[in-house]
BAFI-3210 file (N, C-alpha, C; in Angstrom, 3 decimals, decimal comma, padded with zeros to 6 digits):
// residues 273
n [1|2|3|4|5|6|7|8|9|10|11|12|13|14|15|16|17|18|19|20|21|22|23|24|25|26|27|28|29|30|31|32|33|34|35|36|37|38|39|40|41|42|43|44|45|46|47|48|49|50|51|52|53|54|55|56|57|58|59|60|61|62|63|64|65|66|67|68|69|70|71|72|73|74|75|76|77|78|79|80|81|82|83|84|85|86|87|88|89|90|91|92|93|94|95|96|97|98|99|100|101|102|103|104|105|106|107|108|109|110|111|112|113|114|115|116|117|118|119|120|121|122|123|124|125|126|127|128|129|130|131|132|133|134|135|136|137|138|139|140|141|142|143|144|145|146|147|148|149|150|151|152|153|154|155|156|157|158|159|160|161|162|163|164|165|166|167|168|169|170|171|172|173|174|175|176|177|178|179|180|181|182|183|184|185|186|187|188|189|190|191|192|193|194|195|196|197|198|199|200|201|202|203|204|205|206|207|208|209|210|211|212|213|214|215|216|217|218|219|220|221|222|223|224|225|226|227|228|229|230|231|232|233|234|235|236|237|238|239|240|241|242|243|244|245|246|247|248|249|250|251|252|253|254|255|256|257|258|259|260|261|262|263|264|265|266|267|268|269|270|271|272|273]
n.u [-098,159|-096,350|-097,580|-099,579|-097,356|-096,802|-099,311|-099,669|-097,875|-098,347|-100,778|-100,136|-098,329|-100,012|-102,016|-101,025|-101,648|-104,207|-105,363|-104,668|-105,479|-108,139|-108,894|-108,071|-110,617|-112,390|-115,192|-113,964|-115,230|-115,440|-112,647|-111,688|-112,572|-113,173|-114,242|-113,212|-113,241|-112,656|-113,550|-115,945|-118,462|-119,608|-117,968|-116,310|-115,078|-113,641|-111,208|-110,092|-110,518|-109,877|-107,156|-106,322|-107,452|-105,632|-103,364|-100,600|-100,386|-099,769|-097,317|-095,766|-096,066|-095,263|-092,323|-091,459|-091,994|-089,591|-087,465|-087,472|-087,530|-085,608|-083,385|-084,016|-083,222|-080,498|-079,169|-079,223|-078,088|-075,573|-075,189|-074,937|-072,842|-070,970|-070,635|-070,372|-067,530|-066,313|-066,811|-065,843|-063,215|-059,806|-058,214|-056,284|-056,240|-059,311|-060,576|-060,443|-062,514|-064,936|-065,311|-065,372|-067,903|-069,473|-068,652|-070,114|-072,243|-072,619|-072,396|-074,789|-077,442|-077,856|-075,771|-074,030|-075,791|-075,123|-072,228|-072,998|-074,933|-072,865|-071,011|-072,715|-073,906|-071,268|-071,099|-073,026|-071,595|-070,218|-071,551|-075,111|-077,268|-076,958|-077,057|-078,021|-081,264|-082,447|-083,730|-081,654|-079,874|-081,276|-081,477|-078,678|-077,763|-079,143|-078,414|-076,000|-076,266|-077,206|-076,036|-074,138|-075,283|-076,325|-074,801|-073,368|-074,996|-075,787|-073,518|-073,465|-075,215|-074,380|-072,127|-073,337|-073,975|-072,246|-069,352|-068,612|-070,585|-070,352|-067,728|-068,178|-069,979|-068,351|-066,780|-068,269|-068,282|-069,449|-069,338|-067,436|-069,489|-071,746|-072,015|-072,315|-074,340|-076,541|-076,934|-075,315|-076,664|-079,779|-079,671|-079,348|-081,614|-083,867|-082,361|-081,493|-083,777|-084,529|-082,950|-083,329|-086,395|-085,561|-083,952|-086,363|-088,063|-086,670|-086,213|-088,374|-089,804|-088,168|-087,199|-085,486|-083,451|-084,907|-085,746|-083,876|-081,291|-083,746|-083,994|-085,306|-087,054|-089,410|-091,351|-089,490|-090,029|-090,775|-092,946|-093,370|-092,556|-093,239|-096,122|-095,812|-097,682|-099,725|-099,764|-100,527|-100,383|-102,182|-103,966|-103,636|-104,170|-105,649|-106,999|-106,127|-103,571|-103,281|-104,839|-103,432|-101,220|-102,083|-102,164|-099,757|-098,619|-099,859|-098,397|-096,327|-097,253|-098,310|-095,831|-094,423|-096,206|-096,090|-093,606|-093,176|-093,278|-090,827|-089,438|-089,606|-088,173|-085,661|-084,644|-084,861|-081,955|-080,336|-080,359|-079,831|-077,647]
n.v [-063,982|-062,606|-060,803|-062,243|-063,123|-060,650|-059,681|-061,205|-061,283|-058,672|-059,357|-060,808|-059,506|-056,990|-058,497|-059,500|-056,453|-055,849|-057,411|-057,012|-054,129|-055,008|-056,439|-054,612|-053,040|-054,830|-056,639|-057,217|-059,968|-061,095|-060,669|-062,986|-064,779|-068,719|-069,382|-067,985|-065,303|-063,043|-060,893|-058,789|-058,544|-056,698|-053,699|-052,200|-048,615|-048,840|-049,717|-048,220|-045,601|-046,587|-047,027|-044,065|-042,695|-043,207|-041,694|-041,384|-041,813|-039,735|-038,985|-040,841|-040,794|-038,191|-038,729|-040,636|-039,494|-037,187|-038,225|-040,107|-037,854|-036,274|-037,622|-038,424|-035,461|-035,030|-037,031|-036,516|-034,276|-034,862|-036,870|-035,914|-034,598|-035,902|-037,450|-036,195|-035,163|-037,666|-037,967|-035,787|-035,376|-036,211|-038,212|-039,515|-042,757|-043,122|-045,486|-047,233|-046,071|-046,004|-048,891|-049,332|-048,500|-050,242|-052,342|-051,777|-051,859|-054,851|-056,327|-057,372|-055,958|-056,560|-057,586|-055,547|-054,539|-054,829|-053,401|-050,941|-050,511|-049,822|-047,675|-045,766|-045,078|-044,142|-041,898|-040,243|-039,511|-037,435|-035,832|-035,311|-035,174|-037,459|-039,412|-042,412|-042,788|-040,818|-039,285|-038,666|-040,641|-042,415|-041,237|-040,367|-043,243|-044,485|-043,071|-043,445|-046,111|-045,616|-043,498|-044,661|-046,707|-044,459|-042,667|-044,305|-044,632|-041,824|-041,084|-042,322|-040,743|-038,332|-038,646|-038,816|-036,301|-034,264|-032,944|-030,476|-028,978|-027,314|-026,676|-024,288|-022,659|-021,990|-020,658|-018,611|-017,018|-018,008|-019,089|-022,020|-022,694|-022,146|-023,309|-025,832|-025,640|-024,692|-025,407|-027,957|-029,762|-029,452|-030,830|-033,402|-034,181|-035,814|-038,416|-037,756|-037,889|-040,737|-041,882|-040,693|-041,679|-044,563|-043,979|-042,976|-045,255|-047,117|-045,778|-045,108|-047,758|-048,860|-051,059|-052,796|-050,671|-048,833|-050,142|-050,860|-048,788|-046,652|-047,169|-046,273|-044,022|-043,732|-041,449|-041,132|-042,990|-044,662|-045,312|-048,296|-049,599|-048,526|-050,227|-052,330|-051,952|-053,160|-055,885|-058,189|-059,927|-062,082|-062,135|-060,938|-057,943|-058,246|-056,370|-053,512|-053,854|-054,036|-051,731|-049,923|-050,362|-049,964|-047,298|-046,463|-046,915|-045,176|-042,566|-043,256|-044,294|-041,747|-040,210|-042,077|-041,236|-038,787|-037,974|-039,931|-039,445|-038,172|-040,158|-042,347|-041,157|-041,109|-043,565|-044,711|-043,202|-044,024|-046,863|-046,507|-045,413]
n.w [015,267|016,570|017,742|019,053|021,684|022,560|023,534|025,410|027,050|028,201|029,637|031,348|033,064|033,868|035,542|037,754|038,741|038,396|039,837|042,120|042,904|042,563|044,919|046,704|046,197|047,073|049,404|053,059|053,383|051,246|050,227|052,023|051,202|050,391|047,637|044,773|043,039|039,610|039,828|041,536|043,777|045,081|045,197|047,079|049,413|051,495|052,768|051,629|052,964|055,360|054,889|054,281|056,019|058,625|060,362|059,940|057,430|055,458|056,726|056,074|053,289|052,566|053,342|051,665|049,363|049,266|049,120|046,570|045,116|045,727|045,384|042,455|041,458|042,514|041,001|038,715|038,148|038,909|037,301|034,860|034,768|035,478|033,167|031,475|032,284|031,620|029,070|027,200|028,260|028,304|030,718|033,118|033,878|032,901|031,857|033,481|035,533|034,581|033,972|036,605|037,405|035,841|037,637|040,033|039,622|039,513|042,372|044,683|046,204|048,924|049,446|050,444|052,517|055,207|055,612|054,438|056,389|058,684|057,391|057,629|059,754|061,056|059,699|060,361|062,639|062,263|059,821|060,831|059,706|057,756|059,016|061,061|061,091|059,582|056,609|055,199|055,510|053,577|051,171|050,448|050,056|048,137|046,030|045,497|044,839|042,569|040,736|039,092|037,149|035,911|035,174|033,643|030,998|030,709|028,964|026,607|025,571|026,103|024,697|021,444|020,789|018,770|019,115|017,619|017,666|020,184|019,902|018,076|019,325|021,302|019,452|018,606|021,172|023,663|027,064|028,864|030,917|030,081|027,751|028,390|030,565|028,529|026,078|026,387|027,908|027,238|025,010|025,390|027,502|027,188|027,643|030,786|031,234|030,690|032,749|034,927|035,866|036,600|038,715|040,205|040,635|041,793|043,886|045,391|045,631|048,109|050,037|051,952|052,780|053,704|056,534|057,424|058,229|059,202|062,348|064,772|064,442|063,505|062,410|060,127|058,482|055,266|052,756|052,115|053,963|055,650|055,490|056,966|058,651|058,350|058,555|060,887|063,562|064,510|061,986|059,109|057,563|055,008|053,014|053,693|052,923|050,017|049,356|050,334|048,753|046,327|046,176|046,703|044,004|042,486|042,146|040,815|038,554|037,491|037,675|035,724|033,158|033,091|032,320|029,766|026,723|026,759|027,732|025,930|023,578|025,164|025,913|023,498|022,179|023,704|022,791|020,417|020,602]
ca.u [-097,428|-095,880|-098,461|-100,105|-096,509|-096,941|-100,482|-099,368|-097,069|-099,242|-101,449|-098,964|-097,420|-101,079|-102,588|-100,859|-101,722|-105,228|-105,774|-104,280|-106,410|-109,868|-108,512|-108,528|-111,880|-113,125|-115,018|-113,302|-115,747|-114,896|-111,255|-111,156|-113,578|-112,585|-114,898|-112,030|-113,988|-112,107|-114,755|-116,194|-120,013|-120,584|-117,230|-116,698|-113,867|-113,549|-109,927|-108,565|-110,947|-109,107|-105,394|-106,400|-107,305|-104,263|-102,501|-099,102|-100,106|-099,321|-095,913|-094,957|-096,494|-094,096|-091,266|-091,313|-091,692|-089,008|-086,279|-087,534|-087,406|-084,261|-082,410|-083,872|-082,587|-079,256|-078,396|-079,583|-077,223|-074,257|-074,471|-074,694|-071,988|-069,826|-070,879|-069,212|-066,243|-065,766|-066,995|-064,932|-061,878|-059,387|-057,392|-055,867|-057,438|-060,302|-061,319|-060,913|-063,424|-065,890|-065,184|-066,463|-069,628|-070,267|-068,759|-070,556|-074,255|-072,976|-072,803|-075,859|-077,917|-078,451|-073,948|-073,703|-076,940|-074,526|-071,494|-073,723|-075,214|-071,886|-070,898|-073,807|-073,450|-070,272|-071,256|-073,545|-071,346|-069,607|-072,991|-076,114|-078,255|-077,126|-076,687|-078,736|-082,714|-082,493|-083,596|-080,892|-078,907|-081,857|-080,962|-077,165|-077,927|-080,034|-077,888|-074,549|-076,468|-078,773|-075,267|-073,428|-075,985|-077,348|-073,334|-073,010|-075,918|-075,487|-072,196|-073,515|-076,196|-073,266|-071,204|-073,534|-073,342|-071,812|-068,330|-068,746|-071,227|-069,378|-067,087|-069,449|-070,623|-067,530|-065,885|-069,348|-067,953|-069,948|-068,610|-067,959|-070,919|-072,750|-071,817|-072,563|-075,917|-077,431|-076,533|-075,324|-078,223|-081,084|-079,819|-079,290|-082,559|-084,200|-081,321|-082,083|-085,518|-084,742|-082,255|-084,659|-087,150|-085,033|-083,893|-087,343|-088,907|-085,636|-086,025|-089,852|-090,090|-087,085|-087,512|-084,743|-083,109|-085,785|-086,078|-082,387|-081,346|-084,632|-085,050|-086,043|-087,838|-091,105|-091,767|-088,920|-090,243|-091,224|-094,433|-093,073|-092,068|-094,717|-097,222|-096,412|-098,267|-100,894|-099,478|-100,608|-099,622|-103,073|-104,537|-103,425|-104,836|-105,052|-107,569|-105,844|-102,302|-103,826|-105,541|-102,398|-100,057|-102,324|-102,027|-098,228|-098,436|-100,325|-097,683|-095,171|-097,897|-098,333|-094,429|-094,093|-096,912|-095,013|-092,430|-093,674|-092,680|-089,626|-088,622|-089,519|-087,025|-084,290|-084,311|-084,476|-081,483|-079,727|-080,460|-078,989|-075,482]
ca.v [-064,650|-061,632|-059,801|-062,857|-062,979|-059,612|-059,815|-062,775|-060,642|-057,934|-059,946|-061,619|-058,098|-056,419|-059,129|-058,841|-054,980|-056,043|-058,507|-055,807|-053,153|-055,429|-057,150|-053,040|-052,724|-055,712|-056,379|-058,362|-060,878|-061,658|-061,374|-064,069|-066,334|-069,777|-069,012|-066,645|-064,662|-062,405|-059,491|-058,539|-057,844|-055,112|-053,035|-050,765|-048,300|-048,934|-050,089|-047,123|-044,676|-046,714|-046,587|-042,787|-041,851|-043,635|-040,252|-041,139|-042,215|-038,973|-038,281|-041,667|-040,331|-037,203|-039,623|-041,274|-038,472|-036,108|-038,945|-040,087|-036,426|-035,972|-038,807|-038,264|-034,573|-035,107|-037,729|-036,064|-033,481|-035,660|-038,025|-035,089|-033,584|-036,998|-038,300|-034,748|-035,242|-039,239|-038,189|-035,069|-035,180|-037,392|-038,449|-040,693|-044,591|-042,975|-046,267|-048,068|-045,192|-046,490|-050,360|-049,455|-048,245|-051,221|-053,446|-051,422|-052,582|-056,324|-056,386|-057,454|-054,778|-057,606|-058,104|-054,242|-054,011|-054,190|-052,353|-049,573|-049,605|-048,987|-046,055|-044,672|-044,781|-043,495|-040,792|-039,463|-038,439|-035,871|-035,353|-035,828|-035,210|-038,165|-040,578|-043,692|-042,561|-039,770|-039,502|-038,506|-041,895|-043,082|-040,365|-041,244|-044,454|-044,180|-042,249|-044,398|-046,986|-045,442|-043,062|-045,766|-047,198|-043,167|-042,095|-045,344|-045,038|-040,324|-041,133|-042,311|-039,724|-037,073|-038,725|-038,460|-034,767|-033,803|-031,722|-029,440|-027,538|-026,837|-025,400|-023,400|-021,939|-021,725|-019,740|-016,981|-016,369|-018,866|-019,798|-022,973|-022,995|-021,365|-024,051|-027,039|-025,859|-023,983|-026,233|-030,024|-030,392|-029,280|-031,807|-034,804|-033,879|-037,549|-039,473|-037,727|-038,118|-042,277|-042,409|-040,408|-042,914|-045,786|-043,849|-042,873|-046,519|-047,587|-044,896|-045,509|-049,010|-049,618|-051,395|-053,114|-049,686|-048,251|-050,872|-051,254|-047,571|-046,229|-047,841|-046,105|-042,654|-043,805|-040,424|-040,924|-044,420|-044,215|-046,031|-049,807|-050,390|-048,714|-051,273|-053,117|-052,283|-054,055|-057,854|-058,365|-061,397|-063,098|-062,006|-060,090|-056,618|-058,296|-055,077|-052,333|-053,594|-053,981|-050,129|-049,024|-051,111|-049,312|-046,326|-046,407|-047,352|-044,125|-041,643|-043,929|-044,067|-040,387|-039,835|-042,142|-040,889|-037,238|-037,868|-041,111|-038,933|-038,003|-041,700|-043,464|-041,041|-041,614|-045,097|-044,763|-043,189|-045,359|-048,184|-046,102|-045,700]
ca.w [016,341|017,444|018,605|020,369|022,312|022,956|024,383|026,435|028,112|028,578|030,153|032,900|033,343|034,519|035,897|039,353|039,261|038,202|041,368|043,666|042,687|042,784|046,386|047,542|046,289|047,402|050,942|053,929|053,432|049,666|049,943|052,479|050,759|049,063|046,164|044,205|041,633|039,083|039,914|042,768|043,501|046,212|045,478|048,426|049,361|052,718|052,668|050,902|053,638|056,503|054,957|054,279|057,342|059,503|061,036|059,493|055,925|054,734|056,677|055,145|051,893|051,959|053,125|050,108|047,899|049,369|048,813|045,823|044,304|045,578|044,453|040,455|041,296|042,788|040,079|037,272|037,643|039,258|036,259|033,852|034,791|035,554|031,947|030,167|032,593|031,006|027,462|026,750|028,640|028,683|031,954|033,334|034,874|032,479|031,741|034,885|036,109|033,701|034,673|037,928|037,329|035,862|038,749|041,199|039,369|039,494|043,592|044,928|047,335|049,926|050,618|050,526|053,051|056,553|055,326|054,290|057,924|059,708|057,008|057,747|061,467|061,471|059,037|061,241|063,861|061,393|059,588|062,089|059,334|057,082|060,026|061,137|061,014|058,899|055,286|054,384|054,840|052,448|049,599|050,009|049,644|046,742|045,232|045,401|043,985|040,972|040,123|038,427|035,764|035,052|034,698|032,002|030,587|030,199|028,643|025,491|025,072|025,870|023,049|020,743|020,568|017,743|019,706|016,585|018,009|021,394|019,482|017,188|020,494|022,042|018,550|019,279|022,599|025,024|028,101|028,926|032,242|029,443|026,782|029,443|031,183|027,662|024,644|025,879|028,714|026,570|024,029|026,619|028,309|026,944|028,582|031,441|032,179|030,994|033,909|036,302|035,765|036,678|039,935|040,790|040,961|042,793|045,691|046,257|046,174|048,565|051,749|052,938|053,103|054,752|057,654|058,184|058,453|059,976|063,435|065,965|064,114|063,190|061,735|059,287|057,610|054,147|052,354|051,530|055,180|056,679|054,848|057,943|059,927|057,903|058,844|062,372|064,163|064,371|060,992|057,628|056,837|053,105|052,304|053,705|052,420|048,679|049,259|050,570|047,556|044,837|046,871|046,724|042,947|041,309|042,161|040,271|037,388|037,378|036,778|034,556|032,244|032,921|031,377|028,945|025,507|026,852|028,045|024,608|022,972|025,449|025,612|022,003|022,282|024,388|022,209|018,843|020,868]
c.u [-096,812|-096,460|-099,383|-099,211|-096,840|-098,027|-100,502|-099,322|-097,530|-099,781|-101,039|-098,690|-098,453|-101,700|-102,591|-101,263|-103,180|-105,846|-105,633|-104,817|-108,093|-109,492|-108,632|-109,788|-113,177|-113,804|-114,284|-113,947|-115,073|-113,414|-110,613|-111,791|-113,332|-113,344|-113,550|-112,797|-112,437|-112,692|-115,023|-118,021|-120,535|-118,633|-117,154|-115,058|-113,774|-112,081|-109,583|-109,377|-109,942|-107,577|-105,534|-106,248|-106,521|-103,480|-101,030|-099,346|-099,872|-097,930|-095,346|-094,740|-095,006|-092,433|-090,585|-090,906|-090,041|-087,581|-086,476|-086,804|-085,752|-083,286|-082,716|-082,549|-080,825|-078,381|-078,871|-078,442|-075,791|-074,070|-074,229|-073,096|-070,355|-069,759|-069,884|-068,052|-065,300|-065,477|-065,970|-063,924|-061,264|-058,250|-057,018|-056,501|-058,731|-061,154|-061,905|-061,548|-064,751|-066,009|-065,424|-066,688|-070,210|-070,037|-069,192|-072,317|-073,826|-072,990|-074,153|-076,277|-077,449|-076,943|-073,689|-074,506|-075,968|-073,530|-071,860|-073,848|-073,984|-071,161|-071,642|-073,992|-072,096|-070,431|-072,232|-072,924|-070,666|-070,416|-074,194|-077,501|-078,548|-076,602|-078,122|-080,241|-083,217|-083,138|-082,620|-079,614|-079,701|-081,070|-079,466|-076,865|-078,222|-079,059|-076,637|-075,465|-077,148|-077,007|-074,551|-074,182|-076,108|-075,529|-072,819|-074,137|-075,992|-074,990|-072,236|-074,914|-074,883|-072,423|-071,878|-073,788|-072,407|-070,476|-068,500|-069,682|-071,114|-068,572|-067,293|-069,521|-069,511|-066,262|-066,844|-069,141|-068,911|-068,919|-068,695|-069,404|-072,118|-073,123|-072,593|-074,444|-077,351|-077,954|-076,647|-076,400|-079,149|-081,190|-079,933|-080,272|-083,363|-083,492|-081,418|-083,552|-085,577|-083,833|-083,056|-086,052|-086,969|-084,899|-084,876|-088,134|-087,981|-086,017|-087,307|-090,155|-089,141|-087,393|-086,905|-084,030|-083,536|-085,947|-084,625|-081,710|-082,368|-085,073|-085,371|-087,070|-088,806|-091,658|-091,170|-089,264|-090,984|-092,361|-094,128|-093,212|-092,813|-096,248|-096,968|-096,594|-099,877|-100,746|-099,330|-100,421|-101,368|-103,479|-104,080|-104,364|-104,756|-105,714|-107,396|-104,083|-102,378|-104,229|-104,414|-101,258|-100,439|-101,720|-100,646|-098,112|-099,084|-099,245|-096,332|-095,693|-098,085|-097,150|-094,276|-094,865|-096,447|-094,869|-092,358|-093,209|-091,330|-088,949|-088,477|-087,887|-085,714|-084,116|-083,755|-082,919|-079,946|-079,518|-079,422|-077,358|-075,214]
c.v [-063,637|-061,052|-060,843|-062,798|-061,649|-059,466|-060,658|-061,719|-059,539|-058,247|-060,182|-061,013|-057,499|-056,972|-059,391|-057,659|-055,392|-056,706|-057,628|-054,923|-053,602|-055,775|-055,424|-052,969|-053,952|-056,284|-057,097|-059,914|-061,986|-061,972|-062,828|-065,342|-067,174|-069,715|-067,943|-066,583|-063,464|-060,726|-059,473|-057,703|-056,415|-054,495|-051,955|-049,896|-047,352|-049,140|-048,565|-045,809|-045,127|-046,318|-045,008|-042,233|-042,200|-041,836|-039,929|-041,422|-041,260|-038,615|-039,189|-041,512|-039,443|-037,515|-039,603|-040,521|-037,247|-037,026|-039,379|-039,271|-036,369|-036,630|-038,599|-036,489|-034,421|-035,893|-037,569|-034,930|-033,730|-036,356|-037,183|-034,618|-034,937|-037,605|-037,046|-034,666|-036,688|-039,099|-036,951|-034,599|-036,260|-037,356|-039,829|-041,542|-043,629|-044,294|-047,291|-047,364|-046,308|-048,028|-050,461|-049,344|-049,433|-052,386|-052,945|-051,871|-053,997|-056,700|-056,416|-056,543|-055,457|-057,827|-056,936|-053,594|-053,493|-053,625|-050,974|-049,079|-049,001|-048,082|-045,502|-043,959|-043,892|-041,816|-039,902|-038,972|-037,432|-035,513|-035,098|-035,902|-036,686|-039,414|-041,179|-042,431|-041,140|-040,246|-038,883|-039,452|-042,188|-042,408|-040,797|-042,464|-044,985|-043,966|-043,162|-045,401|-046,696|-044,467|-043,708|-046,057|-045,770|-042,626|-042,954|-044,797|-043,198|-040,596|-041,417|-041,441|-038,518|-037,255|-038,899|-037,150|-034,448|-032,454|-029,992|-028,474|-026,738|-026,279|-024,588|-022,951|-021,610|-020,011|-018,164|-016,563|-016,829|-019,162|-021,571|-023,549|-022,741|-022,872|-025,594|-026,926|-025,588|-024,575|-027,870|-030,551|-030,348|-030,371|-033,919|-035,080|-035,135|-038,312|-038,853|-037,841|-040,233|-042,382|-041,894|-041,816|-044,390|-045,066|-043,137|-044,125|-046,832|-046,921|-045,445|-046,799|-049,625|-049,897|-051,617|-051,689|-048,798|-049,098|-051,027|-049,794|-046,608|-047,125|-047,559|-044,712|-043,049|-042,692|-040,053|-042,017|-043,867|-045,299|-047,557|-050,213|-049,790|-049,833|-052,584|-053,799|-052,787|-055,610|-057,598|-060,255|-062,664|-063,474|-061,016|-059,174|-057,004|-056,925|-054,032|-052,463|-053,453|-052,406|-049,743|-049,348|-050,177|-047,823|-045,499|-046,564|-045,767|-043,024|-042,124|-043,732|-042,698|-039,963|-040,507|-041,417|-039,257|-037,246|-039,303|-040,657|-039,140|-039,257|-042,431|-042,596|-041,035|-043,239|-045,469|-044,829|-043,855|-046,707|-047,794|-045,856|-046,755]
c.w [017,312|018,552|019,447|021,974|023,139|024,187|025,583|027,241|029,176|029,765|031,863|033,699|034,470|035,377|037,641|039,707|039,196|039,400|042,629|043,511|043,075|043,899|047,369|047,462|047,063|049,152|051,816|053,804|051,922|049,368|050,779|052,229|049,984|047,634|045,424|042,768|040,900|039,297|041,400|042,522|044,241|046,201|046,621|048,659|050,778|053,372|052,332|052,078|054,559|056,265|055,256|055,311|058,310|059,242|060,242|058,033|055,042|054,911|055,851|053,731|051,440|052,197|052,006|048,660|048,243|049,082|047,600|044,982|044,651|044,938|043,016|040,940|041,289|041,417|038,845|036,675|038,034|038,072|035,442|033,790|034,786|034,049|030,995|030,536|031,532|029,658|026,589|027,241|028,386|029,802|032,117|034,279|034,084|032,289|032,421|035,327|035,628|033,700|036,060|037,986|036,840|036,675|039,891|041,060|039,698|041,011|043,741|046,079|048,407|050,451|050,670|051,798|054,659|056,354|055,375|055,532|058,782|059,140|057,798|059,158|061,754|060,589|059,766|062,449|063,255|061,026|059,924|060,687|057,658|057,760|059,761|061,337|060,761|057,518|054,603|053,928|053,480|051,432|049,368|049,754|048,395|045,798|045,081|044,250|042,822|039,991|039,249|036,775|034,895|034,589|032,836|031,106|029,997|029,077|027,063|025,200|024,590|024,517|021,959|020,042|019,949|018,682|018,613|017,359|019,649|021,079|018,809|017,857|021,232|020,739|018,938|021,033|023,859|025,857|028,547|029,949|030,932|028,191|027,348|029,799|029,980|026,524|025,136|026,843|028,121|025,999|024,615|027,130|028,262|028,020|029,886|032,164|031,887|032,766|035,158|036,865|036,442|037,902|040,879|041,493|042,188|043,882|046,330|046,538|047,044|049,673|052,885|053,413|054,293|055,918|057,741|058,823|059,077|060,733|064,256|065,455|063,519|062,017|060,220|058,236|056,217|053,934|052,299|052,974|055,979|056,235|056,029|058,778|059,353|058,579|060,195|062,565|064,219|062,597|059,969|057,602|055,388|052,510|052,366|052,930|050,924|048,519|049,165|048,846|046,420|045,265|046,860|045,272|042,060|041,361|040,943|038,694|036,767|037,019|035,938|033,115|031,962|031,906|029,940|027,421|025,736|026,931|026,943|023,919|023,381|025,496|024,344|021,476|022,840|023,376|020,645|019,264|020,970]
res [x|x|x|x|x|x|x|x|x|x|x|x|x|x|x|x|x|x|x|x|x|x|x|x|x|x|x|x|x|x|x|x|x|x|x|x|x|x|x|x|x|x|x|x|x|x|x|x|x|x|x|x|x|x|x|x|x|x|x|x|x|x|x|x|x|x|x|x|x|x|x|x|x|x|x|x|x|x|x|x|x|x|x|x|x|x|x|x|x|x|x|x|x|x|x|x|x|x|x|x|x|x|x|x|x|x|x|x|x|x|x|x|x|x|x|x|x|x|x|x|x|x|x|x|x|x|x|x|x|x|x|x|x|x|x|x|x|x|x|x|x|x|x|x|x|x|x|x|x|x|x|x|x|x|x|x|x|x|x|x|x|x|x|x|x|x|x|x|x|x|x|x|x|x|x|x|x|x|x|x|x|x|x|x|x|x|x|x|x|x|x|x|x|x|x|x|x|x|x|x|x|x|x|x|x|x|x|x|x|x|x|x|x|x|x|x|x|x|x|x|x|x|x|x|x|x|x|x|x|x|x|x|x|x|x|x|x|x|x|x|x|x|x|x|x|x|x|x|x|x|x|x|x|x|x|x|x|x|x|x|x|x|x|x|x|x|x|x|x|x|x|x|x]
***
């Protein structure tokens, strides 16, 4: 019973990636034809030559990836470092800290979306480079919102660390920078690559972000919200937005399979605190 459940799910799960992958390969003729086959007879890869060769599908490409990357980076070592402040100090409103990370996940993106824009505006006239149609509103953006869950979510990796051997290392004459970057990151290194994970998908698949904050730089748009310029006003690009969708989907597949060891045993983790 289980494992039929299982298979179900499977099933349900792929089955959209499965349709969007054959709808790329498939010709204009077939995807717009009322016959709807599961297959396709004359595969061609004509769709993924046209997205390809569009002039900008690579700046959008490195868009995507340079905010992405940054955002795992930035909050890999912001949460690290915010999760050892929570877990081995104690201060004061310590816990109301930690009660707003988790009332900053229950806000929805969508009542935060125009607030954000007029920070962001105004932050660009002190900053220029993390103002309106920059990527660097995106990354600050990103980053506000992915810091929260990866700070909760460190916090019990960090406390499972045994303090004993911080001070083991601290009695042989470590420093604490030494004690921090040498000893409790190595051992955390799981719980980081689960929370990377989570603020990798978030950055690349984001749209509204990207179309509210990038409007007039063209050059600055990332992959989701350039997809479209597939939907024209008479007729749907359904075969170049399917090329482009998978297109946007292997880079995501490629990190996760990275880091795919590492993620089972932080989650793992996660789940044993």
């Amino acid at each position: 019973m289980a494992n039929a459940v299982a298979v179900t799910a499977a099933v349900v799960t792929l089955f959209p990636i499965y349709w969007m992958v054959l709808s790329a390969l498939k010709p204009a003729g077939e995807i717009h034809s009322l016959q709807v086959r599961p297959w396709t007879l004359a595969p061609t890869l004509e769709h993924f030559r046209r997205v390809l060769g569009g002039e900008d599908f690579g700046r959008y490409l490195l868009n995507s990836l340079i905010v992405a990357l940054s955002v795992v980076a930035l909050s890999a070592v912001v949460a690290f470092l915010a999760a050892v402040a929570v877990t081995r100090f104690r201060f004061r409103f310590r816990t109301s800290v930690l009660i707003m990370f988790l009332v900053a996940q229950m806000v929805p993106v969508e009542a935060l979306t125009i607030p954000l824009f007029f920070l962001i505006r105004d932050v660009g006239q002190v900053a220029p480079w993390a103002g309106l149609n920059t990527l660097g509103s995106l990354v600050l953006v990103h980053l506000a919102f992915s810091l929260p869950f990866a700070i909760w979510m460190m916090r019990g990796f960090v406390a499972a660390v045994p303090e004993a051997i911080e001070e083991a290392a601290m009695i042989d004459g470590a420093s604490r920078p030494t004690i921090l970057w040498r000893i409790l990151f190595p051992l955390v290194a799981p719980g980081l690559v689960a929370t990377s994970v989570f603020s990798f998908i978030t950055a690349w698949n984001d749209f509204i972000f990207a179309r509210t904050f990038i409007i007039s730089a063209a050059q600055n748009q990332t992959l989701p919200a350039a997809l479209l310029v597939f939907f024209k006003p008479d007729e749907n690009d359904w075969g170049g937005i399917m090329a482009a969708s998978t297109l946007m989907t292997l880079p995501v597949l490629v990190f996760f399979i990275a880091v795919q060891r590492r993620l089972v045993t932080g989650l793992g983790g996660a789940v044993k605190d």
